[in-house]
mmCIF file as Biopython writes it, N, C-alpha, C and O atoms, coordinates in Angstrom:
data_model
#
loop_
_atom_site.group_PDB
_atom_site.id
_atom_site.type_symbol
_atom_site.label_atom_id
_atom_site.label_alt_id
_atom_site.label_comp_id
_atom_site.label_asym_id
_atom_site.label_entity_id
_atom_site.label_seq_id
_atom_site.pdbx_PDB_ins_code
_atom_site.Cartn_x
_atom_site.Cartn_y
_atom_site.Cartn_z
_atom_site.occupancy
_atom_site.B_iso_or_equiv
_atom_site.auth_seq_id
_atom_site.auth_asym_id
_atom_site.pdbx_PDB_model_num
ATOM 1   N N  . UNK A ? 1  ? 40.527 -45.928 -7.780  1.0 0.0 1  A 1 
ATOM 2   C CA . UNK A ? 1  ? 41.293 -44.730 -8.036  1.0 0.0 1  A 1 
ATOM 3   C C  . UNK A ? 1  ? 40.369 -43.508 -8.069  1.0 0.0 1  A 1 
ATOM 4   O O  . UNK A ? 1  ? 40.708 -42.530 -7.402  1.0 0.0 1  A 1 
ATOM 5   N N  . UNK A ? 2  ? 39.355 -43.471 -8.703  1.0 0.0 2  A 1 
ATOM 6   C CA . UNK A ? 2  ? 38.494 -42.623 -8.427  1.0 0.0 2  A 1 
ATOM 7   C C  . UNK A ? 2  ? 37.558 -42.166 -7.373  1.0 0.0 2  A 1 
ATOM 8   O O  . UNK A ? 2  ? 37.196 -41.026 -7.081  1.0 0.0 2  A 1 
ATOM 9   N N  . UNK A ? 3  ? 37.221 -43.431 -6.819  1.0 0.0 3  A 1 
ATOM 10  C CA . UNK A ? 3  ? 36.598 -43.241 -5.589  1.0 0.0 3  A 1 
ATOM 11  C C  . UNK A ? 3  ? 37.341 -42.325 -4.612  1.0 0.0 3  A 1 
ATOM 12  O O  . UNK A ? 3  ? 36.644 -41.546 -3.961  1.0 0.0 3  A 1 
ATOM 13  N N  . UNK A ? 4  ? 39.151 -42.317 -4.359  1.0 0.0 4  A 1 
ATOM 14  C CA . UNK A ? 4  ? 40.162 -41.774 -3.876  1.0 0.0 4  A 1 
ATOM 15  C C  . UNK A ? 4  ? 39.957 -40.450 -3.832  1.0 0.0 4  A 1 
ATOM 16  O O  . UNK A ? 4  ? 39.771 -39.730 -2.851  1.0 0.0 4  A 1 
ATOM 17  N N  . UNK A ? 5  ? 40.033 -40.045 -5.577  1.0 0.0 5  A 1 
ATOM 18  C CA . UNK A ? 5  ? 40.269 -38.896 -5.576  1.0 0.0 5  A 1 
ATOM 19  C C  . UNK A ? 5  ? 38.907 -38.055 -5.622  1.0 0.0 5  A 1 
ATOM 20  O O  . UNK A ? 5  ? 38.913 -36.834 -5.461  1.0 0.0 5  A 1 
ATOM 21  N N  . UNK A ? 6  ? 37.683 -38.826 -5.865  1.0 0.0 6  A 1 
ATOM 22  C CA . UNK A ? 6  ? 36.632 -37.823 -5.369  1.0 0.0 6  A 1 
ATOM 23  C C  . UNK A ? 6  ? 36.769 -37.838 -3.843  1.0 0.0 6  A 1 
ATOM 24  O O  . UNK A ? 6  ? 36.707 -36.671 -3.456  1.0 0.0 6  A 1 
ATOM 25  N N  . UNK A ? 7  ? 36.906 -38.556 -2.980  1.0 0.0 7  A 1 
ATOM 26  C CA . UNK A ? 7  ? 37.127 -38.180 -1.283  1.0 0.0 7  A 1 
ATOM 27  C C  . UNK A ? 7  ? 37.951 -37.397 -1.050  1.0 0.0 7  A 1 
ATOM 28  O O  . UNK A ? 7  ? 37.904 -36.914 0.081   1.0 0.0 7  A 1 
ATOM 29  N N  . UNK A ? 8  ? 38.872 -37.000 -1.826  1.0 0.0 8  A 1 
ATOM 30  C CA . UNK A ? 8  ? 39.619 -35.934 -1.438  1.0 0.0 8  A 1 
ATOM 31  C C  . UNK A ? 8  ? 39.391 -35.001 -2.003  1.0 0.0 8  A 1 
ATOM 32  O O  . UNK A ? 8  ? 40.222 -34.219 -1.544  1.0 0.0 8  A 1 
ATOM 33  N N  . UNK A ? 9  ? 38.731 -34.386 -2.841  1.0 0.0 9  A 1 
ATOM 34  C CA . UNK A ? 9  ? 37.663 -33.189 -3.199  1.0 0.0 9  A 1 
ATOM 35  C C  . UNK A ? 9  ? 36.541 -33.261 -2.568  1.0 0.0 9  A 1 
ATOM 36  O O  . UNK A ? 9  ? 35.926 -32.196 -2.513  1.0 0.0 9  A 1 
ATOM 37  N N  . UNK A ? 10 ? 36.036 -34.213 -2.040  1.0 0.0 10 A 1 
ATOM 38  C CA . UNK A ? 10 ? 34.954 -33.599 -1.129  1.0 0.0 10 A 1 
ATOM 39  C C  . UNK A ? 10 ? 35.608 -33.064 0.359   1.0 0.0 10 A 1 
ATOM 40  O O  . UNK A ? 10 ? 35.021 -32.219 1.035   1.0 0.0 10 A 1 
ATOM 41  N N  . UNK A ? 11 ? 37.001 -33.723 0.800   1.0 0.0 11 A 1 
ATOM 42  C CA . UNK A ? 11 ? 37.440 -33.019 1.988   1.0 0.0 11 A 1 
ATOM 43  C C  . UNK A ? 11 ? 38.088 -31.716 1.173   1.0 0.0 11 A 1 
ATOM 44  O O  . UNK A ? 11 ? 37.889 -30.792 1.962   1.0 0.0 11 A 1 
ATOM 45  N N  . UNK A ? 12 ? 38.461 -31.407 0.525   1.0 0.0 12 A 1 
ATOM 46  C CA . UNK A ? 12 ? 39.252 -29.974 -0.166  1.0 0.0 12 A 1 
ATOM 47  C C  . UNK A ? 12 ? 37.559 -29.250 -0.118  1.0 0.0 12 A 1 
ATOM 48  O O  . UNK A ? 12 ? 37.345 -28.363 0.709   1.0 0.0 12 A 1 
ATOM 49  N N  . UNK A ? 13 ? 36.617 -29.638 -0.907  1.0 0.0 13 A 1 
ATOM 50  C CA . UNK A ? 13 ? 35.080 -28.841 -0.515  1.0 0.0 13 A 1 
ATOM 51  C C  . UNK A ? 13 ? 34.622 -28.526 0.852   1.0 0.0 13 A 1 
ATOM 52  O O  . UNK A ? 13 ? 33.738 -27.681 0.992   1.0 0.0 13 A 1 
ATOM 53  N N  . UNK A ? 14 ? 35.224 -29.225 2.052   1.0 0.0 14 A 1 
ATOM 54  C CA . UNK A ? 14 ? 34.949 -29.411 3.450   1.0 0.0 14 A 1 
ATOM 55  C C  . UNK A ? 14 ? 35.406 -27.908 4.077   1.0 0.0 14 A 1 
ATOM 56  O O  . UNK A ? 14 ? 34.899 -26.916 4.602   1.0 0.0 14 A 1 
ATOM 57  N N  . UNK A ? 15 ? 37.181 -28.626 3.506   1.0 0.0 15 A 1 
ATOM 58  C CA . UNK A ? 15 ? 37.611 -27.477 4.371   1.0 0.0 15 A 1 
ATOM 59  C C  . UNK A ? 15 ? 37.717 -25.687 4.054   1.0 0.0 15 A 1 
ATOM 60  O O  . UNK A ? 15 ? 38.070 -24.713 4.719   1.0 0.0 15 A 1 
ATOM 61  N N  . UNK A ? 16 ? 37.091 -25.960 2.367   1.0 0.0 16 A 1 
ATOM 62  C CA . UNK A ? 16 ? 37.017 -24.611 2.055   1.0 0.0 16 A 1 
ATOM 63  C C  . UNK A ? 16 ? 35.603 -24.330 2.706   1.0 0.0 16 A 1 
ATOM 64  O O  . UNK A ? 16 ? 35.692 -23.448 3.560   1.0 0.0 16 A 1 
ATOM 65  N N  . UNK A ? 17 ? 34.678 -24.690 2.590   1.0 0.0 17 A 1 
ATOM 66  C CA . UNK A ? 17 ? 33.755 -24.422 3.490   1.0 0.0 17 A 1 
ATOM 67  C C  . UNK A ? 17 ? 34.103 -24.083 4.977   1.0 0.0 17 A 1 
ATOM 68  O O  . UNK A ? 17 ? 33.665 -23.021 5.422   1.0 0.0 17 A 1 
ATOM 69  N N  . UNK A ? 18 ? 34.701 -24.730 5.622   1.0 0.0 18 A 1 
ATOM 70  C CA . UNK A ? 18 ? 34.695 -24.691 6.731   1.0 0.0 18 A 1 
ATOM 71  C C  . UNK A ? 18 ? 36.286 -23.456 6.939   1.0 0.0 18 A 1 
ATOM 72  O O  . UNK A ? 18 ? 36.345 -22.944 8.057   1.0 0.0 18 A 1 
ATOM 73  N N  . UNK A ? 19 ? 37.208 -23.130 6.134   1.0 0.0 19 A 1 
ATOM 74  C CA . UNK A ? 19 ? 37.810 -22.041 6.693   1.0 0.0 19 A 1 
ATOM 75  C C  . UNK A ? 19 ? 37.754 -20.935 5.740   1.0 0.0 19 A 1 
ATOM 76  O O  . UNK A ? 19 ? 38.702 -20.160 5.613   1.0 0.0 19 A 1 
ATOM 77  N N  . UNK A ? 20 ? 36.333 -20.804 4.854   1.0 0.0 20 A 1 
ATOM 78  C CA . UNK A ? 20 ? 36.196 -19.464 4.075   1.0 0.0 20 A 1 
ATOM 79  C C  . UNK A ? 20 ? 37.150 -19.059 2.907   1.0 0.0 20 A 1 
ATOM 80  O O  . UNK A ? 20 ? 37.270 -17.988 2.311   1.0 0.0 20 A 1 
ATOM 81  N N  . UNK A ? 21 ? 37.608 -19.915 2.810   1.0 0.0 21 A 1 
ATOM 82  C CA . UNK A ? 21 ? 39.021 -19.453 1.575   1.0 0.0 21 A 1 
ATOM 83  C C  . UNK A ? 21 ? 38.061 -19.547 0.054   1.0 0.0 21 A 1 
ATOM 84  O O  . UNK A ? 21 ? 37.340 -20.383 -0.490  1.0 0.0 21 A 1 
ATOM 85  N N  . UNK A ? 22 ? 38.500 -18.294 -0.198  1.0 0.0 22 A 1 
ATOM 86  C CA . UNK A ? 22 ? 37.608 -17.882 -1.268  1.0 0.0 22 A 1 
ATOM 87  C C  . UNK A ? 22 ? 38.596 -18.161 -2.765  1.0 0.0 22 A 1 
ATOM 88  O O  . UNK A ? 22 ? 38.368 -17.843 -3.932  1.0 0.0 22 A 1 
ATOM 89  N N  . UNK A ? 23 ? 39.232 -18.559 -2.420  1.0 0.0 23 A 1 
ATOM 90  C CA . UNK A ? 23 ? 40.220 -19.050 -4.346  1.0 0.0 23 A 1 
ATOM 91  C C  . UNK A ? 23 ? 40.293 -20.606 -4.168  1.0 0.0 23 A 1 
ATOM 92  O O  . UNK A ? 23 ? 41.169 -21.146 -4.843  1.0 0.0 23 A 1 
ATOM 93  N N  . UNK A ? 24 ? 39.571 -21.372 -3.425  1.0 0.0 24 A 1 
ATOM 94  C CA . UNK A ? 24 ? 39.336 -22.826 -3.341  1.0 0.0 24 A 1 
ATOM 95  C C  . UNK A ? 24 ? 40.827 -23.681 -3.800  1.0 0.0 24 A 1 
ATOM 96  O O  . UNK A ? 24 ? 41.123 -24.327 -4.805  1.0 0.0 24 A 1 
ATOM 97  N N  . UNK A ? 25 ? 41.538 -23.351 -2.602  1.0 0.0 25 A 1 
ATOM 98  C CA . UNK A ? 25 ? 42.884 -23.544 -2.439  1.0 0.0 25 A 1 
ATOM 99  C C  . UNK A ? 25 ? 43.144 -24.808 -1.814  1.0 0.0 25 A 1 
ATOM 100 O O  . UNK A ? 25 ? 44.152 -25.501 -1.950  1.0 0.0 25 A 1 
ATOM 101 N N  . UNK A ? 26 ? 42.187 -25.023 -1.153  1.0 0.0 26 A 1 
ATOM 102 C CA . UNK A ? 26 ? 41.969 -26.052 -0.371  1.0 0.0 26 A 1 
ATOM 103 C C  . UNK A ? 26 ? 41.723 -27.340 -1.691  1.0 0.0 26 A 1 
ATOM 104 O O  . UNK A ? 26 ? 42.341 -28.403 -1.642  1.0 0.0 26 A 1 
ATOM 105 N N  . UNK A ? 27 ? 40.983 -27.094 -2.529  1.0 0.0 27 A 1 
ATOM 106 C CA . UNK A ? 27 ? 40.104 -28.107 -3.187  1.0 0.0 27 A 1 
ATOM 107 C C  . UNK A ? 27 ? 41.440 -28.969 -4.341  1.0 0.0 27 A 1 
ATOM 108 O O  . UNK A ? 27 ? 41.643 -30.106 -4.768  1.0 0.0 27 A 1 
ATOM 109 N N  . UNK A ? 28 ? 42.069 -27.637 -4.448  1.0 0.0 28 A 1 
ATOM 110 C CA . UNK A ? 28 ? 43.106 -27.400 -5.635  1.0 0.0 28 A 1 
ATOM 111 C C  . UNK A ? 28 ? 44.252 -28.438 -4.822  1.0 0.0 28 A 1 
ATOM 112 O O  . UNK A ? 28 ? 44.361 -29.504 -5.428  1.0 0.0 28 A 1 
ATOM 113 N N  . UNK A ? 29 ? 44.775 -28.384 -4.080  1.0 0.0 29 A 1 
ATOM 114 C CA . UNK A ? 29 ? 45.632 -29.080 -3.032  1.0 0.0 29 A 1 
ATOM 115 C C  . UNK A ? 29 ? 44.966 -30.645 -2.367  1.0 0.0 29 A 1 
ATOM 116 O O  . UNK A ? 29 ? 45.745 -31.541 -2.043  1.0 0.0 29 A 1 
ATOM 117 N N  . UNK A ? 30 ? 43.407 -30.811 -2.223  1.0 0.0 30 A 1 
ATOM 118 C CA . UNK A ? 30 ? 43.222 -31.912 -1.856  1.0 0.0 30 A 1 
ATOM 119 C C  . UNK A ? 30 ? 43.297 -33.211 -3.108  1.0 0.0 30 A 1 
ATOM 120 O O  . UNK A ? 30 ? 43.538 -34.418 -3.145  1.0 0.0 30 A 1 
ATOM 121 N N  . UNK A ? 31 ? 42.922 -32.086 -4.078  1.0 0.0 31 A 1 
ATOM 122 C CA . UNK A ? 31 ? 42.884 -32.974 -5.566  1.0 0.0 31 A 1 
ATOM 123 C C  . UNK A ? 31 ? 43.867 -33.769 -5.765  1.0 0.0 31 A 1 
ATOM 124 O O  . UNK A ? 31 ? 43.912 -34.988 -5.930  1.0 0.0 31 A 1 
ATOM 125 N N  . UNK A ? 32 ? 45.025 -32.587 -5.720  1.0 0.0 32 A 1 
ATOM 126 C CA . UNK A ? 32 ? 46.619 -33.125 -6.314  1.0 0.0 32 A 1 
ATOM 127 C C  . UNK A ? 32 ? 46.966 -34.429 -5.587  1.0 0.0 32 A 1 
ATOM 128 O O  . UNK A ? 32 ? 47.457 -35.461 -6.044  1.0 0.0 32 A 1 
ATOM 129 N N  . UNK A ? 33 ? 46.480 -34.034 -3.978  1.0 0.0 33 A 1 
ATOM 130 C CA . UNK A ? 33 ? 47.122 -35.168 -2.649  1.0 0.0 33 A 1 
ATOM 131 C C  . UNK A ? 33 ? 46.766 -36.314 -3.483  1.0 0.0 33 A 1 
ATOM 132 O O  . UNK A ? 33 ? 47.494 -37.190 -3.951  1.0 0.0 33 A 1 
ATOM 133 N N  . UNK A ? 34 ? 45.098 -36.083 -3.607  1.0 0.0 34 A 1 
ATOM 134 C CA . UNK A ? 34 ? 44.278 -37.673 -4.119  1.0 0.0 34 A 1 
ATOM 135 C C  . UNK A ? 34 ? 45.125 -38.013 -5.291  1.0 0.0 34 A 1 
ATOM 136 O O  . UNK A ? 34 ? 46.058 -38.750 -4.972  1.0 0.0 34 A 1 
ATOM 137 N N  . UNK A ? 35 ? 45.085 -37.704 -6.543  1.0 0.0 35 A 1 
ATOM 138 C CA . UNK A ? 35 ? 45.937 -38.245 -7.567  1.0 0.0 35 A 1 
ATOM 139 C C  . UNK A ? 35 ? 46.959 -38.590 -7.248  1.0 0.0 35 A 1 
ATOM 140 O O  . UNK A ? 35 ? 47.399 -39.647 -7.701  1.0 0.0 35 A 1 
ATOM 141 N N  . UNK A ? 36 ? 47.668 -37.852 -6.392  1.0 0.0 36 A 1 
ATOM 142 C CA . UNK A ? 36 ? 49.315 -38.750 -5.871  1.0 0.0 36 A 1 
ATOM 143 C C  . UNK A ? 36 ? 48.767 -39.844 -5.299  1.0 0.0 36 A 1 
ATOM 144 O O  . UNK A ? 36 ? 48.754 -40.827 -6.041  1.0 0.0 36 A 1 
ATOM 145 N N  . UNK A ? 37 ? 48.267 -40.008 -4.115  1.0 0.0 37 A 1 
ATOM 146 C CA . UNK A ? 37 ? 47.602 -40.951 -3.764  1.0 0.0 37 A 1 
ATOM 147 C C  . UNK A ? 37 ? 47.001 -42.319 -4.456  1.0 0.0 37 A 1 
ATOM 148 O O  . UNK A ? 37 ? 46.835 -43.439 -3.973  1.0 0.0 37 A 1 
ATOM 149 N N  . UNK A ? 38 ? 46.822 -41.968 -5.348  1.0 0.0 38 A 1 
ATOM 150 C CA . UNK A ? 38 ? 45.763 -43.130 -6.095  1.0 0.0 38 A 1 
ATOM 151 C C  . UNK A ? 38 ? 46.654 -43.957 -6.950  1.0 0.0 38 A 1 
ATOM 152 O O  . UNK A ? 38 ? 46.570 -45.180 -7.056  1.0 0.0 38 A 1 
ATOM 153 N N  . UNK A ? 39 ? 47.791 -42.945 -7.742  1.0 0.0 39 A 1 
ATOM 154 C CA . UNK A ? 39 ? 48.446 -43.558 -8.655  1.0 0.0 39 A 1 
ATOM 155 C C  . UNK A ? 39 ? 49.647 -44.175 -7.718  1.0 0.0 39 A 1 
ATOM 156 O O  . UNK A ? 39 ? 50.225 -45.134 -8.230  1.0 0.0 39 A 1 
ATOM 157 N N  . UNK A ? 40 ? 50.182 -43.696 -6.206  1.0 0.0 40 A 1 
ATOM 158 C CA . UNK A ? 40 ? 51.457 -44.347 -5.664  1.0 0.0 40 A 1 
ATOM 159 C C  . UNK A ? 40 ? 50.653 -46.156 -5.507  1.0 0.0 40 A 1 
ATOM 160 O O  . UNK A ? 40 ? 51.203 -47.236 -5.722  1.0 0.0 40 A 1 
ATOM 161 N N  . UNK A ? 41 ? 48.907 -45.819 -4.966  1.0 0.0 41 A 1 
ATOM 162 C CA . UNK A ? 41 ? 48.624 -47.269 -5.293  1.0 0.0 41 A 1 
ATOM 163 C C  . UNK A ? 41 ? 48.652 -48.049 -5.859  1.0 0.0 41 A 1 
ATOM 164 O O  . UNK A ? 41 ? 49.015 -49.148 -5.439  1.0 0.0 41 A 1 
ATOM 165 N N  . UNK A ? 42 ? 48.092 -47.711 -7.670  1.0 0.0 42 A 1 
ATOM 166 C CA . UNK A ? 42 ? 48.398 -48.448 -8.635  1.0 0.0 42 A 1 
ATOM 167 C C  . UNK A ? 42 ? 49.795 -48.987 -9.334  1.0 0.0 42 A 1 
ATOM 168 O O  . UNK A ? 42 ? 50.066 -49.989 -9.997  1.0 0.0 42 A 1 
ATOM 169 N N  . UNK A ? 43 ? 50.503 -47.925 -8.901  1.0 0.0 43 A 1 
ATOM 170 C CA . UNK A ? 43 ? 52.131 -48.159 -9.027  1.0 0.0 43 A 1 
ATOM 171 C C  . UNK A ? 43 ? 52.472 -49.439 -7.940  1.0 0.0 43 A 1 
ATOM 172 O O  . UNK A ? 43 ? 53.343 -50.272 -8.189  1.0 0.0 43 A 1 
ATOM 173 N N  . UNK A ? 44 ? 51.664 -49.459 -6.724  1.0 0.0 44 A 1 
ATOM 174 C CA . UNK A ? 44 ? 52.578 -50.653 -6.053  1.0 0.0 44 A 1 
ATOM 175 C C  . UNK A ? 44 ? 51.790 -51.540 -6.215  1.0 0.0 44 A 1 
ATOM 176 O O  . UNK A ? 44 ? 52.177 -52.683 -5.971  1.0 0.0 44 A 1 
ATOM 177 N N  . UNK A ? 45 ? 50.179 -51.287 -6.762  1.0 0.0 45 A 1 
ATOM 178 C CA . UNK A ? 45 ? 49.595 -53.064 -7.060  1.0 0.0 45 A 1 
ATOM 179 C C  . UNK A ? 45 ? 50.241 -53.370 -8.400  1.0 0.0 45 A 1 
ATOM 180 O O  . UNK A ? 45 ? 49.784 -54.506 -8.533  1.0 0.0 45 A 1 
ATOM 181 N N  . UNK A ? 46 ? 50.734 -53.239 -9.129  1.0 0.0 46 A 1 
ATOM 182 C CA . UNK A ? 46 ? 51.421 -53.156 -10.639 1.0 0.0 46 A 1 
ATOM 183 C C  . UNK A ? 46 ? 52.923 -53.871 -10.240 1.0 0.0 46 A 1 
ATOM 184 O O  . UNK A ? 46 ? 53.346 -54.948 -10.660 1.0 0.0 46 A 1 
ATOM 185 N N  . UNK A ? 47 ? 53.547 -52.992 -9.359  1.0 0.0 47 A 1 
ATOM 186 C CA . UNK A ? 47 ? 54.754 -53.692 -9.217  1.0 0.0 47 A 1 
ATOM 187 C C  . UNK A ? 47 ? 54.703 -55.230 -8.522  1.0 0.0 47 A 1 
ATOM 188 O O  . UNK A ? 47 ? 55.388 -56.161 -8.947  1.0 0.0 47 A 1 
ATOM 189 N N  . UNK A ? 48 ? 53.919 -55.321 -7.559  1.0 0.0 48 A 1 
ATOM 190 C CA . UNK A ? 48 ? 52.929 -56.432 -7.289  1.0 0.0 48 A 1 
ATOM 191 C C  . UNK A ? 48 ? 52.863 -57.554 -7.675  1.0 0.0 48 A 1 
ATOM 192 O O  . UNK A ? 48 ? 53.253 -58.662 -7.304  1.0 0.0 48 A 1 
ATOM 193 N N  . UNK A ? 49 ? 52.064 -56.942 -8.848  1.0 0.0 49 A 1 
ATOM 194 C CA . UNK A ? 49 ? 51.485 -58.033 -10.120 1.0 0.0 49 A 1 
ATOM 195 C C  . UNK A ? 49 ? 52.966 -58.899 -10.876 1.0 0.0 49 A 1 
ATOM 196 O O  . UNK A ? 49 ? 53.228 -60.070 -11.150 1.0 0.0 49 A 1 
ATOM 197 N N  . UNK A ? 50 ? 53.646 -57.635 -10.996 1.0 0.0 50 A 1 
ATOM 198 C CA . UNK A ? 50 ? 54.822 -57.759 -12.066 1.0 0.0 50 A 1 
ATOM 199 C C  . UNK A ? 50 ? 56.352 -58.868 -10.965 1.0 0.0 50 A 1 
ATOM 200 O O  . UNK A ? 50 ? 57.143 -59.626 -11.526 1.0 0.0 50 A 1 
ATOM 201 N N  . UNK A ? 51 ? 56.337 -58.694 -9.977  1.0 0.0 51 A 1 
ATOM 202 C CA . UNK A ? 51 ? 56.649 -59.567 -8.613  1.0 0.0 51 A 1 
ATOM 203 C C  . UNK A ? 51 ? 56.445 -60.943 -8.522  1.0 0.0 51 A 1 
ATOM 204 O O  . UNK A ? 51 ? 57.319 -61.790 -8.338  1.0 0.0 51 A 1 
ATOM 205 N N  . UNK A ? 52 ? 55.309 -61.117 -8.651  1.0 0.0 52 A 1 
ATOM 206 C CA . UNK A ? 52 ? 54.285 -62.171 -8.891  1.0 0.0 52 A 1 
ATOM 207 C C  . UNK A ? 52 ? 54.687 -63.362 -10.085 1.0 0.0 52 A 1 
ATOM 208 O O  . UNK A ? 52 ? 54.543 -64.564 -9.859  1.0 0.0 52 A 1 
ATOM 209 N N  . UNK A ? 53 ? 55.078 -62.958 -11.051 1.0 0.0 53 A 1 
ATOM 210 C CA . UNK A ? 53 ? 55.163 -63.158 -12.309 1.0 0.0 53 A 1 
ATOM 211 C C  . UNK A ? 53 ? 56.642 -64.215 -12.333 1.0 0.0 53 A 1 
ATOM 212 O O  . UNK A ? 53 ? 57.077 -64.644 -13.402 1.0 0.0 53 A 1 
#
């Protein structure tokens, strides 16, 4: 989960670098993606688990 969401702050660091946006809008938006991201995972290895059972 973390590994996730630091890769997507280093691409939100990428692309503010790379298109000059000076209120790091980019970084703010790649963050959020990653946390959605990370937790829709843990939500479906969980339901998973709970499947399983």
């Amino acid at each position: 989960m973390g590994v996730t969401i630091y890769l997507f702050v280093l691409l939100g660091k990428w692309l503010d670098g790379k298109f000059n946006n000076g209120d790091k809008l980019y970084i703010i938006i790649m963050t959020l993606l990653g946390v959605a991201v990370s937790l829709y995972a843990v939500l479906k290895q969980v339901n998973r688990i709970n499947n399983d059972e």
